[in-house]
C-alpha positions as CSV (number, residue, x, y, z in Angstrom):
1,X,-12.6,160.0,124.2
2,X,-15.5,159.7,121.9
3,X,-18.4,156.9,121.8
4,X,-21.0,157.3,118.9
5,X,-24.4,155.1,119.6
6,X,-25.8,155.1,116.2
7,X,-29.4,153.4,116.9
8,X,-29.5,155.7,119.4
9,X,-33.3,156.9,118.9
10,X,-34.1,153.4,120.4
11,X,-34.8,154.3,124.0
12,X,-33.8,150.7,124.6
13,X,-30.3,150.9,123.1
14,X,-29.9,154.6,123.4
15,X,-30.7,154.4,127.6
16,X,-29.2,151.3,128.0
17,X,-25.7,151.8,126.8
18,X,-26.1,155.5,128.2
19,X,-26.5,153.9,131.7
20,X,-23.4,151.5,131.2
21,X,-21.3,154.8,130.0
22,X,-22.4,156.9,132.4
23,X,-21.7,154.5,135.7
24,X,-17.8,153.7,134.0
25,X,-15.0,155.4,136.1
26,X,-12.4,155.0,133.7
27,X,-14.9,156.5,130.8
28,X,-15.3,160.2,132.3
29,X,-15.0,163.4,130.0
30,X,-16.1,161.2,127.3
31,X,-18.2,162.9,125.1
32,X,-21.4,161.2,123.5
33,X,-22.6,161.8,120.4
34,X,-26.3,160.0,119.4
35,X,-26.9,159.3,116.2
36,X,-30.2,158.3,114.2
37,X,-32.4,158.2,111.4
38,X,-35.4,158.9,113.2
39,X,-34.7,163.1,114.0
40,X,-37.9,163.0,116.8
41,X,-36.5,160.0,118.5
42,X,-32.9,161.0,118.9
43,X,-33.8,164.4,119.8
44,X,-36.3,162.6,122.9
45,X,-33.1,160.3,124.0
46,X,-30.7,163.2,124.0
47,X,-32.9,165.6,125.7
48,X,-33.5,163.1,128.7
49,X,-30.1,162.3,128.4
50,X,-28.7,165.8,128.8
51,X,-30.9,166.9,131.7
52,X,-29.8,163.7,133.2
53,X,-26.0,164.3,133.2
54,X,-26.5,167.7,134.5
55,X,-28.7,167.0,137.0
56,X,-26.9,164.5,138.6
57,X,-23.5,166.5,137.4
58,X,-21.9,163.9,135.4
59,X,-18.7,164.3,134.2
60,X,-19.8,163.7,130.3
61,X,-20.8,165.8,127.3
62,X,-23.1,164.6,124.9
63,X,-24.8,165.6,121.4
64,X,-26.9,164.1,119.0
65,X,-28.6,164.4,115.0
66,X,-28.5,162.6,111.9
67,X,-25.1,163.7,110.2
68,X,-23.2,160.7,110.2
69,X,-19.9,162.4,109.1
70,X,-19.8,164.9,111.6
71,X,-20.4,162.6,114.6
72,X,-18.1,160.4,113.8
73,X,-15.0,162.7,113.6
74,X,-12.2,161.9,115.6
75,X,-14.9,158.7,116.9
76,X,-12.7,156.1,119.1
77,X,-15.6,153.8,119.6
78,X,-18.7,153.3,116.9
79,X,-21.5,151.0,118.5
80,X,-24.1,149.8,116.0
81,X,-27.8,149.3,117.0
82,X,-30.1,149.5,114.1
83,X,-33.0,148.2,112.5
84,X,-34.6,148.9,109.0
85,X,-38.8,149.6,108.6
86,X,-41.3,148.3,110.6
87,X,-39.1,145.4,112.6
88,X,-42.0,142.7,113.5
89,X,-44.4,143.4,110.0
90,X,-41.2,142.5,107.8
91,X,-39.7,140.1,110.3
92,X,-43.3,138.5,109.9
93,X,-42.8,138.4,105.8
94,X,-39.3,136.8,106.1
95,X,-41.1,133.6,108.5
96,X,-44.4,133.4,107.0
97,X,-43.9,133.8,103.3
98,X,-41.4,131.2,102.9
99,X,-43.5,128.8,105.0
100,X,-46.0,129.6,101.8
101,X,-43.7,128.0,99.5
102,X,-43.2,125.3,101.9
103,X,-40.0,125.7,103.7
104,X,-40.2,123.9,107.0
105,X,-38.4,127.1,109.0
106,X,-39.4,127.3,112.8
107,X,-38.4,131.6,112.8
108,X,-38.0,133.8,110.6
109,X,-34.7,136.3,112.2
110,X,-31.6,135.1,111.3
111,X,-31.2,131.5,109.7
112,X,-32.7,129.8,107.0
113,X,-35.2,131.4,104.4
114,X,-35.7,134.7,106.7
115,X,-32.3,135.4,107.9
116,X,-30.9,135.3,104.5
117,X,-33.9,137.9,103.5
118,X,-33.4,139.6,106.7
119,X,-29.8,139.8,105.8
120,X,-30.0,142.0,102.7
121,X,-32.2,144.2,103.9
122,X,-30.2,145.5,106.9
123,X,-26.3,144.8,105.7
124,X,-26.0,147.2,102.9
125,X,-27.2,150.5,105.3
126,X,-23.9,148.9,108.0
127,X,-21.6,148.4,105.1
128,X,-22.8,152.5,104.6
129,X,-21.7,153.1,107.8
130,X,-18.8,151.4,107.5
131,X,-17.5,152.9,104.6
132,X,-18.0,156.4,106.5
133,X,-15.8,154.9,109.3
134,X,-13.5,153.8,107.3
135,X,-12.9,157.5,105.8
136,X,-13.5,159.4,109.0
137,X,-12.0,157.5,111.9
138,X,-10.3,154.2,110.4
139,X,-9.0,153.6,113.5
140,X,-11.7,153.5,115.7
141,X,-13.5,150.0,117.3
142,X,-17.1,149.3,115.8
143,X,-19.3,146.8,118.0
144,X,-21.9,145.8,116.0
145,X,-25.4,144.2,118.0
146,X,-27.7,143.9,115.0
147,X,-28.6,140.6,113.6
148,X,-28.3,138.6,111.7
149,X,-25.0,138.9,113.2
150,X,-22.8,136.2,111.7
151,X,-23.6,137.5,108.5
152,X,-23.1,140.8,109.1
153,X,-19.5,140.6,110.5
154,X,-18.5,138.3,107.6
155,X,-19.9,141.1,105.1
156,X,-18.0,143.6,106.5
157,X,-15.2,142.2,107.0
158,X,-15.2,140.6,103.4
159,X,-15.6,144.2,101.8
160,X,-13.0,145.6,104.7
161,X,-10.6,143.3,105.9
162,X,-8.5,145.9,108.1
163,X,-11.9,147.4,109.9
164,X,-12.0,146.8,113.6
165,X,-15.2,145.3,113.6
166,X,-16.7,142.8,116.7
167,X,-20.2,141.2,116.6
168,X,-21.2,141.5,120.3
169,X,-24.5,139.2,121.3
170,X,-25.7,138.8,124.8
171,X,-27.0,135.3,124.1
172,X,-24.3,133.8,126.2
173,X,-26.0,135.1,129.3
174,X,-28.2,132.3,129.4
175,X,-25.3,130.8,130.4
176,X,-24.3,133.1,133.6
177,X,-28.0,132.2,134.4
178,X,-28.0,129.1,134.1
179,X,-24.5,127.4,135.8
180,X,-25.4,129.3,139.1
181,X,-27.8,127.4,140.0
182,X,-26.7,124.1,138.1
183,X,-23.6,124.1,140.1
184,X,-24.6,125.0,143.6
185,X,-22.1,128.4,143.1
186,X,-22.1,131.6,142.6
187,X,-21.4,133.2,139.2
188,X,-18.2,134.9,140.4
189,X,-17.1,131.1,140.9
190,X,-17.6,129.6,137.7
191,X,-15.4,129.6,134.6
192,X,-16.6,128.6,131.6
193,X,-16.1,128.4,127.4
194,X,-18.6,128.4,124.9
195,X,-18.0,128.2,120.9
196,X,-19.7,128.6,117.2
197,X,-21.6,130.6,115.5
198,X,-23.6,132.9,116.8
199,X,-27.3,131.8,118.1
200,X,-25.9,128.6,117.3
201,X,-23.2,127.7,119.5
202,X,-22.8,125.2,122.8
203,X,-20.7,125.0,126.0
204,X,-17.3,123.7,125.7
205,X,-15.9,123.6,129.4
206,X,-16.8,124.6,133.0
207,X,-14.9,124.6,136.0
208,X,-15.5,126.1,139.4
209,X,-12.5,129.2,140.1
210,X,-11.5,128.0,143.9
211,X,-10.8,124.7,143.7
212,X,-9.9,124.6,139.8
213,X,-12.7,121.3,139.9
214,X,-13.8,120.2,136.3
215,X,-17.9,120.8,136.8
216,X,-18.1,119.7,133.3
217,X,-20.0,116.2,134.0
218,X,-21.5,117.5,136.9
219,X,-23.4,120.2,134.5
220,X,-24.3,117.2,131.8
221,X,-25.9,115.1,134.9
222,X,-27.6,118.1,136.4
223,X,-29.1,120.2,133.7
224,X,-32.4,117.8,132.5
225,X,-33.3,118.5,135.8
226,X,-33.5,122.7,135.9
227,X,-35.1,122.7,132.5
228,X,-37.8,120.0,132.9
229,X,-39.2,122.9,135.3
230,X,-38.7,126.3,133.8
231,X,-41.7,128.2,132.9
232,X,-43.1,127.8,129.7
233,X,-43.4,131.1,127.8
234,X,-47.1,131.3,127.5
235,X,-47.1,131.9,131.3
236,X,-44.3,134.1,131.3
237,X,-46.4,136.1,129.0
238,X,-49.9,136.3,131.0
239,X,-47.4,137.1,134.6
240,X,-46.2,140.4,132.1
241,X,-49.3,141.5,131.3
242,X,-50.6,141.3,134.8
243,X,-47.9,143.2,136.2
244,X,-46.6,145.0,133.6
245,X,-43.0,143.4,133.3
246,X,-41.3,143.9,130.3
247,X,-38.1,142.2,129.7
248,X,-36.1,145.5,130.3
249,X,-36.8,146.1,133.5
250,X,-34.5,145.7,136.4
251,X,-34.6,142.4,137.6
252,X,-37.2,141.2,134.9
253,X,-35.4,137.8,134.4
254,X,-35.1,136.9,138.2
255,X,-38.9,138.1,138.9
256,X,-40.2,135.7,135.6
257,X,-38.3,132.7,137.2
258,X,-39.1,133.2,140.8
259,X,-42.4,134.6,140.6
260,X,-43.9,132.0,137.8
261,X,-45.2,129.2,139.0
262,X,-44.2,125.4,137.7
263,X,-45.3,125.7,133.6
264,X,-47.3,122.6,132.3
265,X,-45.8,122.3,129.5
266,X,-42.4,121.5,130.8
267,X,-39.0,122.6,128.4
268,X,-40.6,125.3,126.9
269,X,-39.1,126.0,123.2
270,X,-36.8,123.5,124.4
271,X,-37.4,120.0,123.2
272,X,-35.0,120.9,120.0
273,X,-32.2,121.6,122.5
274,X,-33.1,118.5,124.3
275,X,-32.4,116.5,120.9
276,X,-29.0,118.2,120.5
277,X,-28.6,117.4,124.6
278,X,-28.6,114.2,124.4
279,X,-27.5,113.2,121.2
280,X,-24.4,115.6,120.7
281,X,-24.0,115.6,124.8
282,X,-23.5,119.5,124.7
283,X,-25.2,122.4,126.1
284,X,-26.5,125.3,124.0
285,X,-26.4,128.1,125.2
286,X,-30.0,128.9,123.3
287,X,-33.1,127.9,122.9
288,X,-35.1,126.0,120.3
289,X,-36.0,129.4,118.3
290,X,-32.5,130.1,117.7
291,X,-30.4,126.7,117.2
292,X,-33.6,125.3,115.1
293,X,-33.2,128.3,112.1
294,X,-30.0,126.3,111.1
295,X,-31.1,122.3,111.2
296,X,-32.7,120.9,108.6
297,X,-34.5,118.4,111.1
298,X,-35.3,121.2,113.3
299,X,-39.2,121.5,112.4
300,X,-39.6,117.8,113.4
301,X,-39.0,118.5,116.9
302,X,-38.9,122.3,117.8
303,X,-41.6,123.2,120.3
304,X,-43.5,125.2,118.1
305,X,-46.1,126.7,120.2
306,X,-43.3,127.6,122.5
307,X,-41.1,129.4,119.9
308,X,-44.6,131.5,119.2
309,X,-45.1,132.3,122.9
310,X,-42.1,133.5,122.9
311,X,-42.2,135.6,120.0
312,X,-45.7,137.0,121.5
313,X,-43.5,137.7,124.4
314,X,-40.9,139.3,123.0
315,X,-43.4,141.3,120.8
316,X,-45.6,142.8,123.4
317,X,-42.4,143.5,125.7
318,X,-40.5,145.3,123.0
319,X,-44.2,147.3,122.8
320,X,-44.3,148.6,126.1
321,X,-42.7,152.0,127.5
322,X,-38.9,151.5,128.2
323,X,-37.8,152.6,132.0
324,X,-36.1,155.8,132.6
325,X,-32.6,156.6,132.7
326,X,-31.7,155.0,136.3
327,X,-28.2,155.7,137.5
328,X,-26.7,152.5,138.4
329,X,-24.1,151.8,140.5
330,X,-22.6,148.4,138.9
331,X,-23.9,145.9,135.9
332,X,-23.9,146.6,132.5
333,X,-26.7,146.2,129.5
334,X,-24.4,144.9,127.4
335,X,-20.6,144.2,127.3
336,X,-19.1,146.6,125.1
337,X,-18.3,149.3,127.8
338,X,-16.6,146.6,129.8
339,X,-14.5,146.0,126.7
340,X,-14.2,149.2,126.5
341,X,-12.3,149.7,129.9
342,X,-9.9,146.6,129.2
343,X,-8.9,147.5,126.2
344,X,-7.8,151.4,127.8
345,X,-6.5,148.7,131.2
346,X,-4.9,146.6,129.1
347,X,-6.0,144.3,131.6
348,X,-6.5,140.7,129.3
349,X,-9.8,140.0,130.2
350,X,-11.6,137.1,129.0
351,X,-14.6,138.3,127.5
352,X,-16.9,135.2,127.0
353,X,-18.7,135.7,123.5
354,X,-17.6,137.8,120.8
355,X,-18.0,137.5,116.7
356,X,-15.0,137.9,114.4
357,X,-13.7,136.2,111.4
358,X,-12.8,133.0,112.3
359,X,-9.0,132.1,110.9
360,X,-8.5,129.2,112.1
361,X,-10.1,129.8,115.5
362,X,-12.3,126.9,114.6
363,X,-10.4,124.5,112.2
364,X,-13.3,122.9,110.8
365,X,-14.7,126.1,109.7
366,X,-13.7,128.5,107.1
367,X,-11.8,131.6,107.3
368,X,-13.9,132.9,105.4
369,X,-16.9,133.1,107.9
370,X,-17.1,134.5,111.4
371,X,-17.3,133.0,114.5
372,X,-18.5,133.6,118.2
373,X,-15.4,132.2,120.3
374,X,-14.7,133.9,123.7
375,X,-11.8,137.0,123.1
376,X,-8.8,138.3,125.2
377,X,-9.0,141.9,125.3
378,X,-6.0,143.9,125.5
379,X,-4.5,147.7,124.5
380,X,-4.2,145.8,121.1
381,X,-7.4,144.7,120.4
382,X,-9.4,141.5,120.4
383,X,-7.8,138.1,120.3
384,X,-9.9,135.0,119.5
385,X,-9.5,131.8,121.5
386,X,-8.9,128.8,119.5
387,X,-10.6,125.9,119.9
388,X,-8.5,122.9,117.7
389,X,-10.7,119.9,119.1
390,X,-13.9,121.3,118.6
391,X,-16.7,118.5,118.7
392,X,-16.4,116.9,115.2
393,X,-20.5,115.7,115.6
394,X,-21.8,119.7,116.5
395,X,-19.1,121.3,114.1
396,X,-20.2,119.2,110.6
397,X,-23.6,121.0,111.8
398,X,-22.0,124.3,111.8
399,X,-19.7,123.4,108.9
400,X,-22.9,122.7,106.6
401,X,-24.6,126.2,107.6
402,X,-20.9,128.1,106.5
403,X,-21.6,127.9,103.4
404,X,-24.9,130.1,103.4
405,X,-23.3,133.0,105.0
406,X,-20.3,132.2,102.4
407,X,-22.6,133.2,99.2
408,X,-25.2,135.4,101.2
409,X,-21.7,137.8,101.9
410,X,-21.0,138.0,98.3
411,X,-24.4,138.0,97.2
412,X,-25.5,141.1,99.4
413,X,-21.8,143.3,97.5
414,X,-22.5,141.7,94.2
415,X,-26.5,142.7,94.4
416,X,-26.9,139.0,92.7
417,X,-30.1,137.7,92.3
418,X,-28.2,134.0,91.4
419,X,-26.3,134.3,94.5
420,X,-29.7,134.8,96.7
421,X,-30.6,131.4,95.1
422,X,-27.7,129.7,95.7
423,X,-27.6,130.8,99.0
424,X,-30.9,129.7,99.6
425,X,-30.3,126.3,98.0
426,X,-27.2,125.4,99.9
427,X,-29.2,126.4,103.2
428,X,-29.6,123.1,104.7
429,X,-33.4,124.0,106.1
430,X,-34.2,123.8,102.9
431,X,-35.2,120.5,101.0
432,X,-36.9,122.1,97.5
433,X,-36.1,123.8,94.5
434,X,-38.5,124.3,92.0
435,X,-40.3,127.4,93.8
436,X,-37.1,129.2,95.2
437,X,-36.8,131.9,92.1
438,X,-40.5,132.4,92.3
439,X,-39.8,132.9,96.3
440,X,-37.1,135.4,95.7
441,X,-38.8,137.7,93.2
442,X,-41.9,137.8,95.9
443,X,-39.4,138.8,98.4
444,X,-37.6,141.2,96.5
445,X,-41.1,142.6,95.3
446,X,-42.3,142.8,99.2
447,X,-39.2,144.4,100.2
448,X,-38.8,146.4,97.0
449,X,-37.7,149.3,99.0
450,X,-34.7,147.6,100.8
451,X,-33.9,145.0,97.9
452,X,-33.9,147.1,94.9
453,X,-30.2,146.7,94.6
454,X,-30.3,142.9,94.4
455,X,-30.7,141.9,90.5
């Protein structure tokens, strides 16, 4: 078997899923091949890497460079990791410009005014990709983790229908961290079904495995009380820099809950997912920075300061050395390597979050657009799970967000200016017009080097 991590100069991505590969049984002799833009980078992961497998005799292969075509010959897996320029100065364009021409958007990464702009930058370089897969190794499995992901798995699948393509996110987790503790069980114990679109999505079902008990009610009544006391993010932030936790580390997320004390300001980038709480009655499975890039009454009541303490957070984690390569016995980074192995088992696991075009999976939405729906993997692929009585109340919100990822798709393999606009003025977080074209042309000025195709 092959596995291609393109991305793979990121010691984050590059180690991580090298760690998940590395401690699968059912993945040995697979050979490796890294791939990246960045020639320093990749050489740096590959070199660890290699005195790695050998000194711990590992039964993989692996190699590495920046010639697409020849590592992905005779590829049976493609995973996606990538960014384009400097992440957090553009990332800080796509939020704080638009607020200039006053859009009321509480983040800038993947809805609204910034994820459309964020959008065309880093689609057409995966539709490149793609179209290298598509001549190399047609046949192989691509799991894509970039964002913004809903509108990079409808692009690509818009320009190739037949391409096994999966948006994977590990949102969901909040989930699995969460319900433990909600339902007085242990993770192993709980089923449970979220739907949407991706970042923007809630809880469907729960149910604890032994006695088959619907925990459904029991999560509603119980839930107010475990957020009105998780740590705010400015703390999270000062315990990081005393100690030097980074969100990567092993057991980062179980040190920042247990090892904060009680936050004063209570619901933390939360009080937008209170709102949709108790109004919709339905858990997300995010926080306020995510869900509130897709509302157009999200700036109204978004914890603002707690959105930027997070982004400070996530800023000054991302900035910090990444751990070695650690040789772990069970866990994975991510899920694709466990998708991996079911799809070789043929075992029909129920995977609980992946994004693929959405075909009726949600009947509300359009076929047109993807969705993040749990998936039964098998030898044969993927297979959605439907959902035919979504929540009518939380699916007109995702309906009226559809059509922006509609227009952005065929604006990004048109290279239409009009399109942008259009996109942007059927975006429900945004309530003007007059300044949008002037908006655009700034953007596509600023981000000349990435934009130049859009006219």
């Amino acid at each position: 078997m092959k596995i291609v991590l393109i991305g793979a100069g990121s010691a984050q991505f590059g180690y991580g899923m090298l760690e998940d590969i590395f401690q699968s049984e059912r993945l040995k002799g697979t050979h490796i091949a890294l791939l990246d833009i960045n020639e320093e980078m990749v050489t740096k992961v590959y070199s660890r890497s290699k005195e790695f497998i050998e000194s711990h005799g590992l039964p993989f292969t692996i190699s590495a460079g920046n010639d697409r075509a020849e590592a992905l010959k005779d590829a049976d897996h493609v995973i996606i990791s990538i960014e384009v320029g400097d992440r957090f100065e553009l990332w800080d364009q796509d939020w704080k410009v638009p607020q200039q021409y006053g859009i009321r958007q509480v983040y800038g990464e993947n809805g609204g005014a910034g994820g459309i702009f964020h959008a065309l930058r880093i689609i057409p370089p995966i539709l490149e990709i793609c179209d290298d897969i598509m001549k190399i190794c047609p046949e192989a499995y691509v799991f894509n983790y970039s964002n913004p992901m809903t509108a990079i798995v409808t692009t690509v699948k818009r320009k190739y229908p037949e391409i096994r393509f999966i948006g994977m996110c590990h949102e969901i987790a909040s989930l699995k961290r969460y319900l433990p503790a909600i339902m007085d069980t242990s993770l192993d114990n709980i089923a449970f079904r979220a739907a949407g679109l991706n970042h923007f999505s809630v809880m469907l079902n729960a149910s604890y495995k032994d006695s088959g008990e619907d925990a459904y009610q029991l999560v509603m009544e119980r839930t107010p009380a475990l957020f009105s006391t998780e740590p705010g993010y400015s703390d999270i932030l000062a315990f990081a820099k005393r100690t030097g936790l980074t969100i990567q580390t092993e057991g980062a997320t179980e040190r920042f809950m247990s090892e904060v004390t009680k936050s004063s300001r209570p619901w933390s980038d939360r009080t937008l997912f209170k709102q949709i709480f108790e109004r919709f009655h339905l858990l997300p499975i995010t926080s306020d920075s995510h869900i509130g890039e897709y509302l157009q009454w999200a700036y109204e009541v978004a914890d603002h300061q707690g959105i930027l303490d997070f982004y400070t957070f996530y800023r000054y984690s991302l900035s910090m050395d990444y751990p070695d390569l650690k040789l772990k016995t069970s866990g994975a980074h991510e899920r694709s390597v466990p998708i991996i192995e079911a799809m070789l088992e043929d075992s029909h696991m129920e995977e609980a979050a992946v994004n693929i075009m959405n075909d009726g999976l949600i009947p509300d939405l359009p076929a047109r657009v993807a969705v993040e729906v749990p998936g039964i993997v098998s030898k044969s692929g993927i297979k959605g799970v439907a959902f035919p009585d979504y929540p009518k109340g939380f699916g007109a919100l995702l309906r009226n967000y559809t059509g922006t990822y509609d227009l952005l798709a065929d604006a990004v393999l048109e290279g239409s200016r009009d399109l942008v606009i259009q996109a942007l003025l059927v975006n429900p977080v945004i309530d003007s017009i007059a300044k949008i074209p002037e908006l655009v042309d700034v953007m596509l000025d600023y981000q000349s080097h990435w934009l130049g195709y859009i006219k």
